[in-house]
C-alpha positions in Angstrom: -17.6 5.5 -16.2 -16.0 8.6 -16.2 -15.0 10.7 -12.9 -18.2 13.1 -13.2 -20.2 10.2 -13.3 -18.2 8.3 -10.1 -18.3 11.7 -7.8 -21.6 11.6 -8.3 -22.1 7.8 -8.2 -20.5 8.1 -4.5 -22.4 11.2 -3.5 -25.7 9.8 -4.0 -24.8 7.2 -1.7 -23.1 9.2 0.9 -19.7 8.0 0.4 -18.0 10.7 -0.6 -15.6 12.0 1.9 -15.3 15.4 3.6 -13.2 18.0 1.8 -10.3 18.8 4.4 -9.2 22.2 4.5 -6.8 21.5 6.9 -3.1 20.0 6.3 -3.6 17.0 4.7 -5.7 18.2 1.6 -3.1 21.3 1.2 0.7 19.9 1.5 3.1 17.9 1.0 4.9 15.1 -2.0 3.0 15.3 -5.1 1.3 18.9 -4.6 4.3 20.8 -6.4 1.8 21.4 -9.5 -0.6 23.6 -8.5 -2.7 22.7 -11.6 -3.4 19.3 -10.5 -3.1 16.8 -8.1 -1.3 14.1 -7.7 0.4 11.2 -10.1 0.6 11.2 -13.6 -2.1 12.5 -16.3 -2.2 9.2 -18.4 0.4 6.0 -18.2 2.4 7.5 -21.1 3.0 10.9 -18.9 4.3 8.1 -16.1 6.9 6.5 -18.4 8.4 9.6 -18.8 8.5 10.6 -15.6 11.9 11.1 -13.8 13.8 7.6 -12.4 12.7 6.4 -8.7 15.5 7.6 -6.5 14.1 6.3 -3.5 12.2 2.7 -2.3 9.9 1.7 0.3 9.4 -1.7 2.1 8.6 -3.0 5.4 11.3 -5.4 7.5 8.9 -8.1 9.4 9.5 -9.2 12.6 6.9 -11.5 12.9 7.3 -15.1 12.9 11.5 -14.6 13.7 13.2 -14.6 17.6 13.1 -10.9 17.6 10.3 -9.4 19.7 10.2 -5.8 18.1 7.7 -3.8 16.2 7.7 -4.5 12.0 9.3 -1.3 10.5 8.8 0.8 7.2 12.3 1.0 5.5 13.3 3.8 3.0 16.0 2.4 0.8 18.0 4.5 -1.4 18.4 3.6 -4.9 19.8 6.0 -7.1 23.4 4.8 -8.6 24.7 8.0 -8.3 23.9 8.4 -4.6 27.0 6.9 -1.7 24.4 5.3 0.1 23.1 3.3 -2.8 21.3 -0.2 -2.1 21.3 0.9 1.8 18.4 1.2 4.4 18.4 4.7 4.8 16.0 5.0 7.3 13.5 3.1 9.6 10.3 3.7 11.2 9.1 1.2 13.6 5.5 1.0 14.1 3.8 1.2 17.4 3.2 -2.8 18.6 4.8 -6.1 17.8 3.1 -8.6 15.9 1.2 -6.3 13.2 2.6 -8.5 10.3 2.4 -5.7 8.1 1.9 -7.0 4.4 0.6 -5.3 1.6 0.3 -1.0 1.7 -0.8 2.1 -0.8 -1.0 5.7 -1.1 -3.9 7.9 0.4 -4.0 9.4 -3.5 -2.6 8.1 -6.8 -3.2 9.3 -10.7 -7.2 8.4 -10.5 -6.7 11.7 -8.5 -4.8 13.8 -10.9 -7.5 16.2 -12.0 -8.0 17.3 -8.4 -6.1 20.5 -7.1 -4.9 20.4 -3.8 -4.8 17.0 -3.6 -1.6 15.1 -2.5 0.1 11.9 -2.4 1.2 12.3 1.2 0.3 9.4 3.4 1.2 6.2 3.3 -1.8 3.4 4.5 0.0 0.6 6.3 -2.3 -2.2 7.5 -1.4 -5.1 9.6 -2.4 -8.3 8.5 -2.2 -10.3 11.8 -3.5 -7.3 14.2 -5.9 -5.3 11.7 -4.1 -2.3 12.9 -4.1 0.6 10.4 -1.1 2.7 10.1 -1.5 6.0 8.7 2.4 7.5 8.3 3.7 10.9 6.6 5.5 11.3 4.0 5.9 14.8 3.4 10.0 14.0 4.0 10.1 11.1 1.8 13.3 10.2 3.6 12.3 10.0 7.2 8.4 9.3 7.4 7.0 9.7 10.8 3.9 8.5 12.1 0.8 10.6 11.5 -2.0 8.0 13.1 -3.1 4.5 14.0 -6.9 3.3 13.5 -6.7 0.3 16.0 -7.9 -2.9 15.7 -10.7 -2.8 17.9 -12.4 0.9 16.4 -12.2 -1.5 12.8 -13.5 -4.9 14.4 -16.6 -2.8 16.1 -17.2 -0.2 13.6 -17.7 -2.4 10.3 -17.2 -6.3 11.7 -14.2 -6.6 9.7 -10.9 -8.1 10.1 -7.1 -8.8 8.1 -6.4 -6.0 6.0 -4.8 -6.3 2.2 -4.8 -4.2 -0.6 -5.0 -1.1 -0.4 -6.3 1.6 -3.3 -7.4 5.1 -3.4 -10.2 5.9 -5.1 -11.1 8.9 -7.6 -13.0 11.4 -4.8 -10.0 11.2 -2.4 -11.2 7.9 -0.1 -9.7 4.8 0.5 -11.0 1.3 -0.1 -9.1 -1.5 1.5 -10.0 -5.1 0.8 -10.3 -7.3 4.4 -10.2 -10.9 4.5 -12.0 -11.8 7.4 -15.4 -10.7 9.8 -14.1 -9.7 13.1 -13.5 -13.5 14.3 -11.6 -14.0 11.3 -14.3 -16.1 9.1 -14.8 -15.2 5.8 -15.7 -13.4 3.3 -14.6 -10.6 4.7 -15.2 -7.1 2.8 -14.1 -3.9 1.8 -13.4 -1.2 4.3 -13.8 2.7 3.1 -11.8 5.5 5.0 -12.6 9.3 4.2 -10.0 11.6 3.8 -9.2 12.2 7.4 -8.7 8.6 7.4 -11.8 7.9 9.5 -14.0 5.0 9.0 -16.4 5.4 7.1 -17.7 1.5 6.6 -18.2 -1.3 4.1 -18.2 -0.2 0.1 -20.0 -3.4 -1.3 -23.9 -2.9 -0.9 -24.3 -7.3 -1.6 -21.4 -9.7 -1.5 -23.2 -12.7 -1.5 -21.0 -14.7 -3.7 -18.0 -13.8 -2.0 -16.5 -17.4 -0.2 -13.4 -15.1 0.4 -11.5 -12.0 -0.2 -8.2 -11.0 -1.1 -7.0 -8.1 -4.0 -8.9 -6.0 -6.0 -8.6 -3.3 -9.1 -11.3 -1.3 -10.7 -11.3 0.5 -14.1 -14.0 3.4 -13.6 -14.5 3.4 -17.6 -15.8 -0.2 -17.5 -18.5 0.4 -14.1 -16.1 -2.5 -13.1 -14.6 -4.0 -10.1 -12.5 -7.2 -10.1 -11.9 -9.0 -7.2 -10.2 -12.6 -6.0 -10.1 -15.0 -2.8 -7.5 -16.2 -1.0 -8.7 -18.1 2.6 -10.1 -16.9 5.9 -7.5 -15.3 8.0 -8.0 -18.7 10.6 -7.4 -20.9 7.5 -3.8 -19.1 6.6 -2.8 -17.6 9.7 -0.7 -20.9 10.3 0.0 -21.8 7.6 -0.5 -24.3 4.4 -2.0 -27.6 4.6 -3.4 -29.3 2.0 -6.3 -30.8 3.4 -7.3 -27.6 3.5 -7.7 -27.3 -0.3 -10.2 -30.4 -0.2 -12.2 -29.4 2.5 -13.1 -26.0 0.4 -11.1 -23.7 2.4 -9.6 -21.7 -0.2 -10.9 -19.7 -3.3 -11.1 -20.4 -6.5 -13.6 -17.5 -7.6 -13.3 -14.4 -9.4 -15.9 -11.4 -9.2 -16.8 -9.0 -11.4 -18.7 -5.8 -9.7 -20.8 -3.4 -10.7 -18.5 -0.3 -9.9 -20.9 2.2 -9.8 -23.8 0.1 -7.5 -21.1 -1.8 -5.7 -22.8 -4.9 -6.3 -21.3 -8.4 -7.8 -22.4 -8.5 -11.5 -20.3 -11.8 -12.4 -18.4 -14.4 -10.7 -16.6 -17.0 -12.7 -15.1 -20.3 -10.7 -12.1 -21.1 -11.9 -12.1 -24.8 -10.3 -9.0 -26.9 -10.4 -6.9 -25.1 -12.8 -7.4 -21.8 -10.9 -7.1 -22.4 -7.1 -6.3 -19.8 -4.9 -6.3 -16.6 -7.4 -4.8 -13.9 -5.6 -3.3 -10.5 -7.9 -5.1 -9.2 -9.9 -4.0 -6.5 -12.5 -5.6 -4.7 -15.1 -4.1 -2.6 -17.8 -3.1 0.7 -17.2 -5.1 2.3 -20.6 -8.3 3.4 -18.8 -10.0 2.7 -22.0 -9.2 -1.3 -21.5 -11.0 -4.2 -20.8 -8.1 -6.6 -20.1 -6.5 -7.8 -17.3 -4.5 -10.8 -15.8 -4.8 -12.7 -12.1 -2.3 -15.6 -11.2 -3.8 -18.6 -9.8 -1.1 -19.5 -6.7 -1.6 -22.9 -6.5 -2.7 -24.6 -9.4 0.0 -22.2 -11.1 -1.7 -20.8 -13.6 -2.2 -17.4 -15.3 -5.8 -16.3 -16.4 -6.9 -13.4 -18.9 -10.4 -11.5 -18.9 -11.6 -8.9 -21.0 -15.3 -7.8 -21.6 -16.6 -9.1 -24.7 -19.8 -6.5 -26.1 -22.1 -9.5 -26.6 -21.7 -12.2 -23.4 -19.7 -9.7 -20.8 -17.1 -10.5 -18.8 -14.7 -13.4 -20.3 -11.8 -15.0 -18.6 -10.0 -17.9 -19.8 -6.6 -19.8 -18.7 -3.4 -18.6 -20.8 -0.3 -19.8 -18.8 0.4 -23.3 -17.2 3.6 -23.7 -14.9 3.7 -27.3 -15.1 4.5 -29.0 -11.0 7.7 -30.8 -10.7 8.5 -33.8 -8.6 11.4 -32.6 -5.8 13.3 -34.5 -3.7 11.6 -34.7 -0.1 8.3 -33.4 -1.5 5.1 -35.6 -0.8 3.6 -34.1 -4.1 5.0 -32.6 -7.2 5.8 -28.9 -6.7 3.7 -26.4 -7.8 5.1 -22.6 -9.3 3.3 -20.9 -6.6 2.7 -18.0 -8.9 2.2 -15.2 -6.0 2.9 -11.8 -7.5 2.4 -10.2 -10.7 2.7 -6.9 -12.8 2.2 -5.4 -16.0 4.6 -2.7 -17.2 3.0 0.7 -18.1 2.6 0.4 -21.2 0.9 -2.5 -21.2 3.6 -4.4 -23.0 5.1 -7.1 -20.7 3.7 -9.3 -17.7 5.9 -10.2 -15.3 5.2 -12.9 -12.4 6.9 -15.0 -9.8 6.7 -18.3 -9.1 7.9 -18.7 -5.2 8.5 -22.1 -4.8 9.7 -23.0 -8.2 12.4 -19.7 -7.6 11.7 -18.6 -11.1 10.6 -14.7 -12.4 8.9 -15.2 -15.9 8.3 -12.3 -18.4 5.9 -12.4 -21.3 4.8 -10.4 -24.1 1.3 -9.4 -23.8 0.7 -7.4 -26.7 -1.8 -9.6 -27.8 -3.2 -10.9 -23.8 -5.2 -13.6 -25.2 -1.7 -15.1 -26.1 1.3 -14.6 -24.2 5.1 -15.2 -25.6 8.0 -16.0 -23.0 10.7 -13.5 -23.4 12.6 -13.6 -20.8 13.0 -16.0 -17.2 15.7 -15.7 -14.2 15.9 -18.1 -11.5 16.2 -16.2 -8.0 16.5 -19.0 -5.3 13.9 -21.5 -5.0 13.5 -25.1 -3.6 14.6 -26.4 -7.2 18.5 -25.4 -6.4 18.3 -23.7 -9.7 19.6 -20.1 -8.3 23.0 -18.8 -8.4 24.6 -17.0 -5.7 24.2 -13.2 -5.9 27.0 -10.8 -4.8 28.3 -13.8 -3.0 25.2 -14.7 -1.1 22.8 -17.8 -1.1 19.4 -16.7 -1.4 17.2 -18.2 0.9 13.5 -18.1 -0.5 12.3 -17.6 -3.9 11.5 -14.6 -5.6 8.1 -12.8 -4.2 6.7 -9.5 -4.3 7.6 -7.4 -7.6 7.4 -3.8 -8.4 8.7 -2.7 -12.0 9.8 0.8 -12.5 7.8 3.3 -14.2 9.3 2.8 -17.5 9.7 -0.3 -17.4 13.5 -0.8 -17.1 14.5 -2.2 -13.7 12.4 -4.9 -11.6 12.3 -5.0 -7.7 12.2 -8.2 -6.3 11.6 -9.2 -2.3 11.4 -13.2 -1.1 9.3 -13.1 2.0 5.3 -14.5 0.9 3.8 -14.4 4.7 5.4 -15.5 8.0 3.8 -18.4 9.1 4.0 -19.7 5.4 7.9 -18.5 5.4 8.6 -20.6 8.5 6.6 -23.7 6.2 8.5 -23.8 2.8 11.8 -21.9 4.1 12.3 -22.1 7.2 15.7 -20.3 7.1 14.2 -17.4 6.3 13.4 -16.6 10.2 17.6 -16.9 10.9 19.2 -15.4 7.5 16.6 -12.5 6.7 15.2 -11.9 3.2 16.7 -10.1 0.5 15.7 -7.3 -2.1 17.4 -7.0 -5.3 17.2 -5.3 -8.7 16.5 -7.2 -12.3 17.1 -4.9 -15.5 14.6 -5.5 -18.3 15.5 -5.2 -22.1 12.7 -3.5 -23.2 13.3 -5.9 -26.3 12.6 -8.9 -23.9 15.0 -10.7 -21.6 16.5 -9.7 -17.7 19.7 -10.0 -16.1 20.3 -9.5 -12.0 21.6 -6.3 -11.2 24.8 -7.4 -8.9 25.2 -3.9 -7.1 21.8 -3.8 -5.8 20.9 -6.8 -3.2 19.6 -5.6 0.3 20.5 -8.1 2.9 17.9 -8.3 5.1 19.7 -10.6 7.7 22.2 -8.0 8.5 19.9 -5.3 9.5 20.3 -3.8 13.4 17.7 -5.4 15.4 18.0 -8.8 13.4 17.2 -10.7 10.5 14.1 -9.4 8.9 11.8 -10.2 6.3 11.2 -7.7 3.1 7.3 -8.0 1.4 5.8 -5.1 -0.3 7.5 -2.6 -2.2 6.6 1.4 -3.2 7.9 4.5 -5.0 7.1 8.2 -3.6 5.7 8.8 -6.8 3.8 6.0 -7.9 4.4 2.6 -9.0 2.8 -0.1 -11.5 0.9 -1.9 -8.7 -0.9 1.1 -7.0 -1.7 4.1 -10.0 -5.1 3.5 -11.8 -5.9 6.1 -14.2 -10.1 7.1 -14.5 
């Protein structure tokens, strides 16, 4: 489904936002060509592109003893810079106890074709409040706030609640999968805002297999839409416990959708081997079919791809087996809880939190991955090293991979309440971010000069999740 057909896909159902001719259409990062907009013209065109310089990530307050709004922090991480590896800059947000988790641009590459359009505005959600941050970027060193959709205009406009991921889409909007109802049941949904960032309601016409919600990814050329589950915002909110698993109260289903008519076309169960699937990532080739989602709990790493006769195929290609740990009532699981595929499609790298391993695989044929390279970053295994002279507390989380696939960002914090569970350390020492360089012939080796401490900053430790470029990134840019 090319972008013609999407524009007019949208229109038909009047979903296609208002064309601003006001400042944020016209200005700002990512408008310097006046030929397009923003992002890159295919993946190949983003490889090329000029190293990040800068970094975004938010410091959490949430769940620690410091009563003080979450922030967004700008790091600065260009070797050739003095500040290099510092917090440059924060912006608090407006309230304490947001938990702000995952956030994306209000344009990426599925946007390139349009002129005047800009990758200006960063869409922060809060997980715990469902308060929308809207911040600018036009000096990528020193955002400022621009606006805040609050919790109570979301709740009683589309019945929604616990906002995730976070995507543009092709005609300028933005789609933003929520994980609960307004009382924080599930399924949830997925909330559309127009281009002035107001609401504009639910995308999905018919979610009736949905049990839960968590991330999603679609690939216009396909009419497709995958989708995964996590819990019910009341479920996580505290925490993990197990019983919870048996009593059905997290996912275990993956959705297929019918792009175009916003409707579930296919959704596989991945029972016991694939509890709680949570990424999900497709190629960045527009033309592909294939695409990868980690399975938290049960630890395991699934492929799909659409085959021309029976549709939509995923099957199980990884296993991290559990291992038995001192002070552990069962054997411990991976956790796989982040993962990211490198532009050119090449390698697949994922985390497994609890274990405190990163694991990178060829994919050059997805139906059968190769190891090529592991690190272990912390962990409840012991396995971790010290790095620059500090113990890491937490395992390695949330990853972002640079555009050409060189160096590997790496933050430990997974959600508060769950922090406060496995590591509860984490509240008093802070998280970290560091830096893993990638042989692009397979292999990775910690970068000792980059490793933000995140339990020195001003106002106290904090915790470090989700992490961004100004101009794009392997988690956010879909190409149409």
């Amino acid at each position: 489904m090319h972008r013609r057909d999407f524009l007019l896909a949208t229109a038909a159902a009047g979903l296609a936002p208002r064309l601003l001719a006001d400042e944020p259409k016209k200005s700002g990062a990512g408008s310097e060509a006046a030929a397009c907009g923003p992002g890159y013209a295919s993946p190949q065109e983003a490889i090329r592109a000029p190293r990040e310089k800068l970094l975004y990530t938010i410091g959490l307050y949430v769940g620690t003893d410091t009563k003080k709004p979450d922030y967004l922090a700008t790091i600065d991480v260009d070797p050739a810079s003095p500040t290099y590896g510092k917090v440059i800059h924060r912006l608090p947000m407006t309230h304490v106890g947001d938990e702000l988790h995952h956030f994306g641009w209000n344009a990426c590459s599925s946007c390139h074709a349009e002129p005047g359009m800009s990758r200006r505005y960063l869409v922060i959600p809060g997980q715990r409040s469902s308060r929308i941050y809207i911040v600018d970027m036009a000096d990528p060193r020193k955002p400022k706030h621009y606006k805040a959709i609050e919790p109570e205009v979301v709740k009683a406009k589309a019945n929604l609640s616990a906002p995730h991921t976070v995507h543009c889409t092709p005609d300028g909007g933005i789609m933003i999968s929520m994980l609960g109802d307004a009382d924080g049941n599930g399924p949830g949904g997925f909330l559309v805002l127009d281009d002035r960032f107001d609401i504009v309601g639910h995308w999905e016409r018919d979610a009736a297999a949905m049990k839960f919600n968590y991330d999603f990814w679609y690939q216009p050329r396909h009419n497709v839409m995958v989708s995964s589950e996590w819990s019910a915002p009341k479920t996580y909110y505290e925490g993990f416990k197990l019983d919870d698993v048996g009593a059905g109260k997290y996912g275990s289903q993956v959705h297929f959708w019918d792009w175009k008519n916003r409707r579930i076309e296919k959704t596989v169960d991945l029972g016991d081997q694939g509890r709680i699937p949570l990424e999900v990532r497709f190629h960045h080739n527009p033309d592909s079919s294939h695409g990868f989602v980690g399975a938290a709990l049960s630890s395991t790493m699934w492929h799909w791809h659409k085959d021309e006769k029976s549709g939509w195929q995923i099957d199980k290609v990884i296993e991290v087996p559990t291992v038995e740990a001192k002070g552990w009532p069962i054997p411990v699981p991976g956790l796989i809880t982040d993962l990211v595929l490198s532009m050119d499609d090449r390698y697949l790298y994922f985390s497994n939190w609890l274990h405190g391993d990163i694991r990178q695989y060829d994919v050059s044929d997805p139906a059968k991955p190769k190891l090529a390279g592991q690190l272990w970053i912390g962990g409840v295994l012991g396995k971790g090293n010290e790095i620059a002279g500090r113990k890491l507390v937490g395992g390695p989380q949330m990853l972002q991979l640079s555009l050409d696939g060189r160096r590997l960002y790496v933050t430990s914090s997974l959600f508060s309440s769950w922090d406060n569970q496995f590591y509860p350390d984490m509240a008093k020492t802070g998280s970290f971010l560091l830096q893993v360089d990638c042989d692009p012939a397979g292999g990775m080796n910690v970068n000792d000069r980059l490793l933000v401490d995140f339990g020195r900053e001003p106002d106290g430790p904090a915790r470090a999740h989700e992490m961004r470029y100004p101009g794009g990134d392997c988690t956010s840019d879909i190409w149409t």
